[in-house]
N, C-alpha and C positions, 0 to 999 in steps of 0.2 A: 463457516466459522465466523464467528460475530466478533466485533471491536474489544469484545470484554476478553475473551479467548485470545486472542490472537495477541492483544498487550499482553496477560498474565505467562504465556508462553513466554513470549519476549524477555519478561523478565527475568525469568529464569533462563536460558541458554540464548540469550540474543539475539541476533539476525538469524545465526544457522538453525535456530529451533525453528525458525517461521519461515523462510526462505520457499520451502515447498506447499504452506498453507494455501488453502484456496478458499479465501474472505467472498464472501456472494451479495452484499454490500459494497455500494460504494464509498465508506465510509473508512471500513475496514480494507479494503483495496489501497485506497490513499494514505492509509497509513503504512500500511503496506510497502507502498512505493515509500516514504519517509524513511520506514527500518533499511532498505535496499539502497536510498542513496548515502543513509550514514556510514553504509558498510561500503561504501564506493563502491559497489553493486549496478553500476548507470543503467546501462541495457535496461536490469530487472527493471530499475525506478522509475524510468520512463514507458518500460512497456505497461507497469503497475497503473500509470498516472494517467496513461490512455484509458486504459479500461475505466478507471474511475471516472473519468472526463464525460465518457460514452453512454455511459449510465446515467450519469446527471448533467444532461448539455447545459443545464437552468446555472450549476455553480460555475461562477467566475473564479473561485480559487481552483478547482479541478482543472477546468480551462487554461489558466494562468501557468499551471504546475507542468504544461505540455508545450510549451511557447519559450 
């Protein structure tokens, strides 16, 4: 599921429409993790931010989002 998908979801039925998506970017992961901790979601948001983190060791925001 790509970043465009995974927003347009979102906006229609919010976190529960996307909660079980499986984004294959890390992009769309991290936001991911974003939708998960606005729903005070933590676990998800934090397991979401690893995976993104792990994907892209190069970004210091992914990194940051784990710390």
């Amino acid at each position: 599921m790509t970043l465009t998908e995974l927003w347009q979801q979102y906006q229609t039925g919010g976190y529960v429409a996307v909660k079980d998506a499986q984004p294959t970017d890390a992009q769309a992961i991290f936001y991911l993790a974003l939708a998960a901790f606005a729903a005070d979601e933590f676990t998800a948001a934090l397991a979401h931010a690893r995976t993104a983190a792990a994907q892209t060791p190069v970004s210091r925001v992914y990194a940051e989002a784990v710390t």
